[in-house]
C-alpha positions, 0 to 999 in steps of 0.5 A, spaced: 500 500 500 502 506 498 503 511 503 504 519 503 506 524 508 501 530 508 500 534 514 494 537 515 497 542 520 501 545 515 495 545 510 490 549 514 495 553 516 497 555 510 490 556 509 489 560 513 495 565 512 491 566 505 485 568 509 481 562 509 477 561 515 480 557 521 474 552 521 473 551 514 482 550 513 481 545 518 475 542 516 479 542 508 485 540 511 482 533 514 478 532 508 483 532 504 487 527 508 481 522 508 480 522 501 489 521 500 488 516 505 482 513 502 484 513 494 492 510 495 489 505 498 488 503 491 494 504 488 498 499 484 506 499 487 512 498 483 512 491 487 505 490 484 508 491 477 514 487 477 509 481 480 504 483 475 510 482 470 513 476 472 506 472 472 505 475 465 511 473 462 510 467 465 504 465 461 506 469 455 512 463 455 507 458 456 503 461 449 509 460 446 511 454 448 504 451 446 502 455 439 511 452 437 507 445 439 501 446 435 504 449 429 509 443 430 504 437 429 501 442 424 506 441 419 507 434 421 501 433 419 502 437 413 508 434 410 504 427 411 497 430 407 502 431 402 507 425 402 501 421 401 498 425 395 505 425 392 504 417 392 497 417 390 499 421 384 
């Protein structure tokens, strides 16, 4: 989960040095911490990526491996198609 430094004391009194009522900065300066808490939560990590990426390359191995297998018993199958044919003619 991702985390991030926000001061909210820091926040309200910034807003409050630009005019902002003390009340209203405060109650700004939580809501924003609530909603930064609420949204990281789902944030993808560099540690989600690279799992991600690793079960994929994984599966895109596996692919290959099978589309090598079948395009392999196709040609086998071809090249049998085809010697029979050249007999027959």
């Amino acid at each position: 989960m991702a985390t991030i430094a926000f001061d909210t004391l820091k926040y309200s009194k910034r807003l409050k040095d630009a005019g902002v009522p003390d009340k209203q900065a405060e109650a700004e300066a939580e809501a924003l911490a609530e909603v930064l808490e609420v949204n990281l939560k789902d944030l993808a990590t560099k540690e989600d990526l690279k799992a991600l990426e690793d079960r994929l390359g994984d599966k895109i191995t596996m692919l290959e491996q099978r589309m090598t297998i079948k395009l392999g018993t196709l040609m086998v199958f071809a090249v049998g198609a085809v010697a029979a044919l050249v007999k027959l003619l």
